[in-house]
C-alpha positions in Angstrom: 28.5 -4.6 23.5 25.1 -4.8 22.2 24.5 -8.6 20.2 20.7 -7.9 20.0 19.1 -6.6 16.6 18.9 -2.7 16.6 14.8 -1.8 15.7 14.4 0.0 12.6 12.4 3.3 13.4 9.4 3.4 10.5 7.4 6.8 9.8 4.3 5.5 9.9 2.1 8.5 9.5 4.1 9.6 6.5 4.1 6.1 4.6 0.5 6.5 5.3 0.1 9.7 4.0 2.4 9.1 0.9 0.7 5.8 -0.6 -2.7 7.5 0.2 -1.8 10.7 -2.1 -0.3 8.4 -4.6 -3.6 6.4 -4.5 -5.5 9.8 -5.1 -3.3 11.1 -8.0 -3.0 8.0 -9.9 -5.1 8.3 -12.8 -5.9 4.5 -13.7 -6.8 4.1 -10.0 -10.8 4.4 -10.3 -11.8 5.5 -6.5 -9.0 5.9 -4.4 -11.1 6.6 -1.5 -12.0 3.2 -1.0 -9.2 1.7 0.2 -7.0 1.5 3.4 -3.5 2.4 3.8 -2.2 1.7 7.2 1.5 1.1 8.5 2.6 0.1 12.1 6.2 -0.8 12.8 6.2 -0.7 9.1 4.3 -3.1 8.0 1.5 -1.6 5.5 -1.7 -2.7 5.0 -3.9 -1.7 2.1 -7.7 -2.9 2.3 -10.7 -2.4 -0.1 -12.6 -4.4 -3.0 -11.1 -4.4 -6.3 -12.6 -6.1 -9.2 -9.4 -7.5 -11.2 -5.9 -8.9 -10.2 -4.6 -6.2 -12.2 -6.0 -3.1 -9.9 -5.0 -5.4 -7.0 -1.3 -5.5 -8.4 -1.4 -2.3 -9.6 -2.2 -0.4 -6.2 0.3 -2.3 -4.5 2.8 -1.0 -7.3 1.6 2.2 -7.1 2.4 2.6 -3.2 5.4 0.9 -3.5 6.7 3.5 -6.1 5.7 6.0 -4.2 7.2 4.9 -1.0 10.8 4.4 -3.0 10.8 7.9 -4.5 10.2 9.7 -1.2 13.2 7.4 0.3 10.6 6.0 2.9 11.4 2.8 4.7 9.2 0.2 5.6 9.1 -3.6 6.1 6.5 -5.2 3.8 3.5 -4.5 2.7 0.2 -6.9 3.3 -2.0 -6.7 0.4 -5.4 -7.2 1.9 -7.3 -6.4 -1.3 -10.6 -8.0 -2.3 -10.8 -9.4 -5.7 -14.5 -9.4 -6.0 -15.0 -10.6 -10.2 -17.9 -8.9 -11.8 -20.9 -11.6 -13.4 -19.8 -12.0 -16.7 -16.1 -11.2 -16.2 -12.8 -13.6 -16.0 
């Protein structure tokens, strides 16, 4: 009998591949190429510079939509995103 956690097995290079196209198609997403998407063991990481919360959020939304609909597992996702506020913006 085996008492130890079973690993889950994560498809890395399709979660990649799957938030990156969602990143490219989404129309409110300014310059998808820019950012990062990388997954090991599945845990994601998406890295770039953003300039509000809201395009930090809705990236992360985005992949994680994406993700859901293709039935893609994965363990969390570590927002890396730069909020970098423009002078003269809040």
């Amino acid at each position: 009998m085996n008492i130890l956690p079973r690993k889950a097995n994560y498809a890395d290079a399709k979660i990649e591949a799957v938030a990156q196209q969602a990143l490219a198609t989404d129309p409110m997403i300014a310059d998808p190429a820019t950012f990062t998407i990388s997954s090991r063991k599945g845990v994601i990481h998406i890295e770039g510079t953003v300039h509000r919360d809201e395009e930090q959020q809705r990236i992360e939304t985005v992949v994680i939509a994406a993700l859901q609909h293709m039935g893609l597992k994965y363990d969390r996702i570590a927002n890396d995103l730069r909020v970098i506020h423009l002078a003269g913006t809040s």
